[in-house]
N, C-alpha and C positions, 0 to 999 in steps of 0.2 A: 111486433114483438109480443110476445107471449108471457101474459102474468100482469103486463102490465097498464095501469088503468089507465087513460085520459086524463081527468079529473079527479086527481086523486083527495084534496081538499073538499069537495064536495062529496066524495062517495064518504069519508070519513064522518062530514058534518052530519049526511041523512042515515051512516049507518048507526049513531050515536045517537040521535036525535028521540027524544023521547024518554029515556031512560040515565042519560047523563045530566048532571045540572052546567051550567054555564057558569065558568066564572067571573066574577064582578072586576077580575083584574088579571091581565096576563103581563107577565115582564118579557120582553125580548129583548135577548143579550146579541145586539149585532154585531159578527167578528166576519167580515170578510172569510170566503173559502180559500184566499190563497195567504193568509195569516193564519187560520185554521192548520192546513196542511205546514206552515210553519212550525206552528207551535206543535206538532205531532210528528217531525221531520225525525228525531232520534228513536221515535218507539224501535223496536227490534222489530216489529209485527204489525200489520195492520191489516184491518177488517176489512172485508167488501165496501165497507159503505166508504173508506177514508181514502174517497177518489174527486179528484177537484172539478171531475165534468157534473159527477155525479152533487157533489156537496152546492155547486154552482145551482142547479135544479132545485136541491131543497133550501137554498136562502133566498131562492125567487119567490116559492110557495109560500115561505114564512113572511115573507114582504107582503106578502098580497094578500095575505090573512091579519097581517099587522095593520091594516089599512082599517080595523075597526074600533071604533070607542074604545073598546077593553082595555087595548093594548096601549102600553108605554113601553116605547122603543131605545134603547140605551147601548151606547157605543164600548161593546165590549172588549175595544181593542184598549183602553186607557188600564190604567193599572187597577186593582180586585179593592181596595179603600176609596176608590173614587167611585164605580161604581158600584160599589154595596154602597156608598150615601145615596146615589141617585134612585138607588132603586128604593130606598128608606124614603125618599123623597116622592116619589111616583106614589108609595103607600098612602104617608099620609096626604099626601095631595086629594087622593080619589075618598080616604074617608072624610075630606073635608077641613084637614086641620095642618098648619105650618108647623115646622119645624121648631121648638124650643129650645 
């Protein structure tokens, strides 16, 4: 197929590399691609990318990139108060300090 890279995680990481700083914390909000396409089931319109083979490909990626230190992984299927704590909770986790 034409346009399309192999390794797209990695062309990303070496085309970056150098010139971007890394950050000390990434949050990943995991939500299933076919609760995804749920939740976007009423749009009137939908973009190239809001295709479930396709979204299926890019929560593989983001798995396999969440696989590093960085990241705190958090189940974005629960309700928007439960994970905004956790991910308050991932924060100060990684600066070192519990929750008050």
């Amino acid at each position: 197929m034409v346009g399309v890279i192999p390794d797209p995680i990695r062309f990303l990481q070496n085309a970056s590399r150098g010139w971007l700083l890394s950050p000390d914390l990434t949050i990943l909000l995991r939500v299933s691609p076919e609760l995804g396409m749920e939740r976007i089931k009423d749009r009137p319109t939908k973009i190239r990318f809001e295709d479930l083979a396709l979204l299926r490909r890019v929560a593989a990626n983001y798995d396999r990139l969440a696989r590093s230190r960085r990241f705190a992984v958090l189940d974005g299927a629960r309700s928007a108060d439960v994970v905004s704590d956790d991910a308050i909770s991932a924060i100060e986790k990684r600066l070192g300090r519990g929750r008050t």
